[in-house]
C-alpha positions in Angstrom: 0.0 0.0 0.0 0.8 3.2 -0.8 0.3 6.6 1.6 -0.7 9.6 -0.2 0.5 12.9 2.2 0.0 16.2 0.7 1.9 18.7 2.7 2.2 21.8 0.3 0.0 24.2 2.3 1.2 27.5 3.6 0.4 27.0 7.1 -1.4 30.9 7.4 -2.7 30.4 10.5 0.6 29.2 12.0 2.4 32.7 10.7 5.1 34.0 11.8 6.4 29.9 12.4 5.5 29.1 9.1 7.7 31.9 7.1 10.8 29.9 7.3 9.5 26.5 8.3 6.6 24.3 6.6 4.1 23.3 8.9 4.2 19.9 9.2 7.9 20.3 10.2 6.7 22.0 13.7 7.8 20.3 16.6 5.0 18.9 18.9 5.4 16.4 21.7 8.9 16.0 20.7 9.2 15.4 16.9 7.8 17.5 14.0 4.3 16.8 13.2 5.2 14.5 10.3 7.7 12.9 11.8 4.8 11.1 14.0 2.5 10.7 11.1 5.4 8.5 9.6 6.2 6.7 12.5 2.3 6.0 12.9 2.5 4.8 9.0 5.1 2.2 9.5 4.0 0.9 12.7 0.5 0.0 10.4 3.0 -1.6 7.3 2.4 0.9 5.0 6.5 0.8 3.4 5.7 3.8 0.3 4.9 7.2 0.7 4.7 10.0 -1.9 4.8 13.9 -0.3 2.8 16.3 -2.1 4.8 19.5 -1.8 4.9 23.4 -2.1 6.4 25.8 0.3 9.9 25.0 1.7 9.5 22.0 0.2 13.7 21.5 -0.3 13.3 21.3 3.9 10.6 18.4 3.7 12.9 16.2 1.6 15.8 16.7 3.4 14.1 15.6 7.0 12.7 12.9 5.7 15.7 11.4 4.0 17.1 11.9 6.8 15.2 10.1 9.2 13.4 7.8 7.0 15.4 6.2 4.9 14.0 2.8 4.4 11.0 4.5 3.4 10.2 4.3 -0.4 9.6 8.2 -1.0 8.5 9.9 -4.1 8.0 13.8 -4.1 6.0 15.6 -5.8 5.6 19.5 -6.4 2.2 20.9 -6.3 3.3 24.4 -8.4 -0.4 26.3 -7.9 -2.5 25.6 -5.2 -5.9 24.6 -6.0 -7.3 22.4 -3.8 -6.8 18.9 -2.2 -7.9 17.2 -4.8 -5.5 18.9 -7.1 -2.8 18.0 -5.2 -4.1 14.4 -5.6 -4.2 14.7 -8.9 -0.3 15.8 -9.3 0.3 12.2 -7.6 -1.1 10.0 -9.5 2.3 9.6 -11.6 3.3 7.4 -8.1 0.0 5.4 -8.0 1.9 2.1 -8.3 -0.4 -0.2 -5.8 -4.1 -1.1 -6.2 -4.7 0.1 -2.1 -3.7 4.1 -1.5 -4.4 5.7 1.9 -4.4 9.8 2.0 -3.4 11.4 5.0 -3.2 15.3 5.5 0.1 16.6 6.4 -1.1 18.3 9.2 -3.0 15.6 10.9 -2.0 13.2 14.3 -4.0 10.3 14.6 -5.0 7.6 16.8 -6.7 4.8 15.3 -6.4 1.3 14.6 -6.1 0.7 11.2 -6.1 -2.6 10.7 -9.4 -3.4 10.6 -9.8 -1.0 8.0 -6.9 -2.0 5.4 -8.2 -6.3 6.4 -11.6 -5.5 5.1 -10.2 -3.7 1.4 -13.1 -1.4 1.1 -13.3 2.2 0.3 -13.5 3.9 3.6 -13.3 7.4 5.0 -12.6 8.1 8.3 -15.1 10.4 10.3 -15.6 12.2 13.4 -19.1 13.5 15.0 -18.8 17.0 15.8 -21.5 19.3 16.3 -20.6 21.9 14.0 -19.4 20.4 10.4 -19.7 23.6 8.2 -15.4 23.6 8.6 -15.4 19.9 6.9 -16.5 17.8 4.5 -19.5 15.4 5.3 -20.9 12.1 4.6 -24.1 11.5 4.5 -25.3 7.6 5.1 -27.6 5.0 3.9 -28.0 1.7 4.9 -24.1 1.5 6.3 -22.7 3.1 2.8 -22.0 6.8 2.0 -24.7 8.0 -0.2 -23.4 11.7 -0.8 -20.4 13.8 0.5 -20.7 17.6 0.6 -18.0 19.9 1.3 -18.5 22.6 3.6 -22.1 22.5 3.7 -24.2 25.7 5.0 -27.5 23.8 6.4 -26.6 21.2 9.3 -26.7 17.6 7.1 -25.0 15.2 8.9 -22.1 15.2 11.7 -20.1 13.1 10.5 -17.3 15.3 9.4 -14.3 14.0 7.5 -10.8 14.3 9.5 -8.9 13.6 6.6 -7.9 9.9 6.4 -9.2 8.3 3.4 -8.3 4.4 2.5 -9.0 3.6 -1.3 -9.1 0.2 -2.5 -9.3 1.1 -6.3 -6.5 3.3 -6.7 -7.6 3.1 -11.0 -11.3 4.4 -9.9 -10.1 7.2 -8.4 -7.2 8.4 -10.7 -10.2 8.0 -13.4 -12.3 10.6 -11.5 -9.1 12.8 -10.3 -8.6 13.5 -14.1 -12.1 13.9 -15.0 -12.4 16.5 -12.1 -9.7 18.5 -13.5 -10.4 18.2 -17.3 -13.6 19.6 -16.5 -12.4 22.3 -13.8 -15.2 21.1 -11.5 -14.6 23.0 -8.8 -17.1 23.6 -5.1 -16.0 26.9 -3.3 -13.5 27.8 -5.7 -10.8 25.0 -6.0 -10.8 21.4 -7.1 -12.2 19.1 -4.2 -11.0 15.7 -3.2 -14.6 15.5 -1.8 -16.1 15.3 -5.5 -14.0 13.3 -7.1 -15.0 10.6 -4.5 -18.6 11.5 -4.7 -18.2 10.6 -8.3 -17.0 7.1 -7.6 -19.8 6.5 -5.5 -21.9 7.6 -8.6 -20.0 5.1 -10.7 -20.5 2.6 -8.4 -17.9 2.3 -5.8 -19.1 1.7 -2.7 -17.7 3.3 0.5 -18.0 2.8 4.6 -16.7 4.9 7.6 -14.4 4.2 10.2 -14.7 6.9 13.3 -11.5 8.3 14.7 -12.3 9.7 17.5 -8.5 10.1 18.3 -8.4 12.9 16.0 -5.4 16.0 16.7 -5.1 19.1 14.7 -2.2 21.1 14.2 -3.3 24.5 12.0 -3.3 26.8 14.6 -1.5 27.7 17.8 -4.3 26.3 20.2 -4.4 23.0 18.4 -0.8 22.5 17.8 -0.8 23.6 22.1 -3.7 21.0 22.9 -1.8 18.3 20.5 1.1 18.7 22.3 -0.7 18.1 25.4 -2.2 14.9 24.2 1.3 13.7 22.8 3.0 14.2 26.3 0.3 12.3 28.1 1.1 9.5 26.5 4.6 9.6 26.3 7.0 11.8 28.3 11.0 12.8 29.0 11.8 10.9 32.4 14.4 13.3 33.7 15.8 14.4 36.4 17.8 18.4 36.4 19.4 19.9 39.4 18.3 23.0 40.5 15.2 22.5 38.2 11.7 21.1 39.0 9.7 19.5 36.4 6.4 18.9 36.6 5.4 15.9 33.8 4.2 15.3 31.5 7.2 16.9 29.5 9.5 16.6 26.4 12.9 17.7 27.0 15.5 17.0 24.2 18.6 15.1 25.4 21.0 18.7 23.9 18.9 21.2 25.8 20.2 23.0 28.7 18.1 24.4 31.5 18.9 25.6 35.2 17.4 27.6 37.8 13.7 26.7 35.9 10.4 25.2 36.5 9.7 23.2 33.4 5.9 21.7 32.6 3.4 20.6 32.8 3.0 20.4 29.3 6.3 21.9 27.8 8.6 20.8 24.9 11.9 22.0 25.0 13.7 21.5 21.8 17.0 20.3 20.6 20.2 22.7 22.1 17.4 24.5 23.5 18.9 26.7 26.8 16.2 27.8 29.7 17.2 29.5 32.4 15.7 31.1 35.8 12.2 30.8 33.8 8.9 29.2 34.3 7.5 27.3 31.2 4.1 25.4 31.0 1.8 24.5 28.4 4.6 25.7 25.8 6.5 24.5 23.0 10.2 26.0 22.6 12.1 25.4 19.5 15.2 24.1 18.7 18.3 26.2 19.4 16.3 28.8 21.2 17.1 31.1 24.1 14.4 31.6 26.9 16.0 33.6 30.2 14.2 35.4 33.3 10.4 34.7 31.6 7.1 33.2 32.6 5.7 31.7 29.4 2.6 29.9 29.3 0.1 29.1 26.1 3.2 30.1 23.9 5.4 28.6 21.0 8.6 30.0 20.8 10.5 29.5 17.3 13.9 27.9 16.5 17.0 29.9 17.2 14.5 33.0 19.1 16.2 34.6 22.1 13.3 36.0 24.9 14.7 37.6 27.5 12.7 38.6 30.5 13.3 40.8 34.1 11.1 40.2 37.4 10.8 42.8 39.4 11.3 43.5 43.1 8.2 45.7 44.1 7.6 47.6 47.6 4.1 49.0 47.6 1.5 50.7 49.8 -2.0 49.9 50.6 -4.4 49.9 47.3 -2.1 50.2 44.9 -3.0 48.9 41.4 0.0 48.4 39.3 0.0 47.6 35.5 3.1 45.4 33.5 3.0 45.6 29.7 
């Protein structure tokens, strides 16, 4: 089986982070986000990969030759952005199995997937969430999907798509990829993944869901923050720092270099990171970065940043109100 990961998006929301890094390259919980989409790939025996690309692409490449290098990689550059399934589309070239399964790039999981690759039937996986006009949508009959609508604007079923998709007729769907674009059938401006499967269920293909209820997003900072609290629950840095206190869960990368801090809960301290006389919780610090003298909490800090801080020794009367900015 091959894994489809497109993972050429801009990352807007995750400005200024994403200006010289692409977002699936963030760290969270230790690793960068795609790092532990790969290392959830593997573990389910999926061997091939092909990386749908765009902005800072060249960085993309390198980590994952890098760190991957028994897997089978093929790259592809998505030059315009129009839409998921465009950037399908520029991948069919590597469709080289019958079975692909299409991840988004900016997606942690936790799901069993072996159920759903056993039974080799198309199969979406879905999430109930009571608001679904951010997603796609399936709508069900009789244990199949009947329709699938993008974004819809009345309330028509909660089952939202979370952007795992397992096709077992890899030649059905390249058929409908091509017709989708030789037609420039586009919903909300840009060629949807979401139609050209809705036009294999008109031809005939037949399709299930599979919830995912362990489900992480990582487009903004307080889901890439909430991710990294769900990655550190279930696995932590057992360590032990004179003269600083840690309260788990925490990541702290075997380089970095802390003293005269309170680390965590909930912090990730990057590679040849350096922390000193600070508090940090519910924080991600990048790799190589500086933190001294500060209090940071609900904040990501970029690779190579230097924040410097000063506390203050105060003597104050009676009813004084005093404001720090």
């Amino acid at each position: 089986m091959r894994a489809i990961i497109p993972v050429a998006g801009l990352g807007s929301r995750l400005k200024p982070h994403t200006h010289t890094i692409p977002k699936v390259l963030l760290n969270v919980g230790g690793k960068p986000i795609l790092g532990h989409i790969l290392d959830k790939l593997l573990a389910e025996g999926i061997s091939k990969a092909t990386f749908i690309y765009g902005h800072l692409g060249e960085l993309i490449i390198k980590y994952v030759a890098e760190n991957y290098p028994d897997l089978h990689a093929d790259f592809v550059e998505q030059t315009e952005l129009e839409g998921l399934g465009h950037a399908i589309y520029t991948a069919i070239p590597t469709f080289d199995e019958d079975e692909i399964f299409i991840i988004l790039g900016d997606t942690i999981f936790d799901v069993n997937l072996e159920n759903v690759f056993t039974a080799k039937q198309n199969s979406l996986g879905v999430k109930y969430v009571e608001d679904p006009s951010r997603f796609g949508v399936a709508l069900m009959t009789n244990g199949y999907i009947e329709r699938l609508i993008e974004k819809p604007k009345t309330l028509i079923s909660h089952l939202a798509l979370v952007g795992l998709y397992y096709i077992s007729n890899a030649d059905a769907l390249k058929k409908c990829l091509n017709t989708l674009v030789e037609k420039d059938i586009r919903t909300n401006g840009e060629l949807q993944l979401t139609d050209a499967l809705q036009m294999m269920i008109d031809d005939g293909e037949k399709f299930t869901t599979f919830p995912v209820d362990g489900w992480y997003d990582c487009g903004k900072p307080e889901t890439l923050l909430s991710t990294n609290q769900y990655l550190l629950k279930e696995k932590s840095t057992d360590i032990s720092i004179p003269t600083v206190i840690i309260n788990q869960p925490v990541f702290i990368a075997e380089t970095a270099i802390i003293e005269n801090s309170v680390i965590g809960p909930f912090a990730t301290i990057g590679e040849n990171a350096k922390v000193s006389e600070s508090i940090i919780k519910n924080s991600i610090v990048g790799a190589q970065a500086e933190v001294n003298r500060s209090l940071l909490e609900n904040s990501i800090v970029g690779r190579h940043s230097l924040i410097n801080g000063s506390f203050k020794r105060l003597n104050t009367g009676d009813s004084t109100e005093l404001d720090f900015y």
